[in-house]
C-alpha positions in Angstrom: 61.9 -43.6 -78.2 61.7 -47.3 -78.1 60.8 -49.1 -74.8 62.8 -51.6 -73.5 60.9 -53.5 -70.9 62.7 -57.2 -71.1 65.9 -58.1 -69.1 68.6 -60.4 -69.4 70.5 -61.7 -67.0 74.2 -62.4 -67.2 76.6 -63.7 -64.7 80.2 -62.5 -64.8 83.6 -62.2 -62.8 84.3 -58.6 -60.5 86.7 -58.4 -62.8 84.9 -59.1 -66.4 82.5 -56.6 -65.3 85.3 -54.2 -64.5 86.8 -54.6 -68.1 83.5 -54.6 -69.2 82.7 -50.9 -67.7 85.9 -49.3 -68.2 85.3 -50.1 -71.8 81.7 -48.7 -71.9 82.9 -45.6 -70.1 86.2 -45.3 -72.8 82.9 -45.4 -75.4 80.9 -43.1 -73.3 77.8 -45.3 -73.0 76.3 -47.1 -70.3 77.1 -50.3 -69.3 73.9 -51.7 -70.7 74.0 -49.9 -73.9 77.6 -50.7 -74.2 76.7 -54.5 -74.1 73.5 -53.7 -76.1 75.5 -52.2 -78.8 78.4 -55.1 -78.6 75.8 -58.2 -78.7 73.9 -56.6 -81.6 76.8 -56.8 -83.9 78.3 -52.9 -83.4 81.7 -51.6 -82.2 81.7 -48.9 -80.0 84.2 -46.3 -80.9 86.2 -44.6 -78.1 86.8 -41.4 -76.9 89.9 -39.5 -76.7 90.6 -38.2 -73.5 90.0 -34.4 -72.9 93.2 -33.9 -72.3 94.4 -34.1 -76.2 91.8 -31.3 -76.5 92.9 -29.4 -74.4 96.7 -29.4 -75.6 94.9 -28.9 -79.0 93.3 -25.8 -77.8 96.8 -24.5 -76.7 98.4 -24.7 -79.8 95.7 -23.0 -81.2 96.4 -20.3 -78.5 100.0 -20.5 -79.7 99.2 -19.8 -83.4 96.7 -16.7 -82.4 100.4 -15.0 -81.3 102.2 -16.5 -84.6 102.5 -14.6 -88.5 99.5 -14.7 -90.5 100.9 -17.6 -92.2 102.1 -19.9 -89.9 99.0 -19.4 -87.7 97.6 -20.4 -90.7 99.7 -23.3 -91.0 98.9 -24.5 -87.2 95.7 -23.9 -87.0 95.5 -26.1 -90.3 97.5 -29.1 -88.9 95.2 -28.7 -85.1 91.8 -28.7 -87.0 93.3 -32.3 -89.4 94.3 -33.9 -85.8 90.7 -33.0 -84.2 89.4 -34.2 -87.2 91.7 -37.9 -86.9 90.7 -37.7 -83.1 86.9 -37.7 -83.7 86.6 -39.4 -87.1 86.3 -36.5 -88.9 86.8 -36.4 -92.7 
């Protein structure tokens, strides 16, 4: 684990600091390694919300009470989105 032991100070606006934390939290980092990660030349990713997981989960509920094949079929097309939604191949 590396130690990090220096600080730096920056000064912004209530409302930069907002933007800036609602985008950490949309990455789900930190603030500080939110910024760490932006000044050293990387771009956070976001998160989809839960909620798109959860509606994935239904339809998979749905499928479980469909035919063989087009649970097949559903289940097929929920696992490709999950896999759009978290950068999946």
């Amino acid at each position: 684990m590396r130690k990090r032991s220096v600080g730096i100070n920056v000064r912004v606006s209530v409302t930069e600091k907002r933007k800036m934390t609602l985008m950490a939290k949309r990455c789900g980092l930190s603030l500080s390694e939110y910024l760490r990660q932006r000044a050293l030349g990387y771009e956070p990713g976001g998160h989809p919300p839960k909620e798109i997981f959860d509606v994935l989960d239904k339809l998979d509920a749905i499928a479980e009470r469909c035919s063989a094949r087009d649970k097949t079929d559903i289940i097929a097309q929920t696992d490709r989105m999950r896999d759009l939604l978290i950068g999946g191949n």
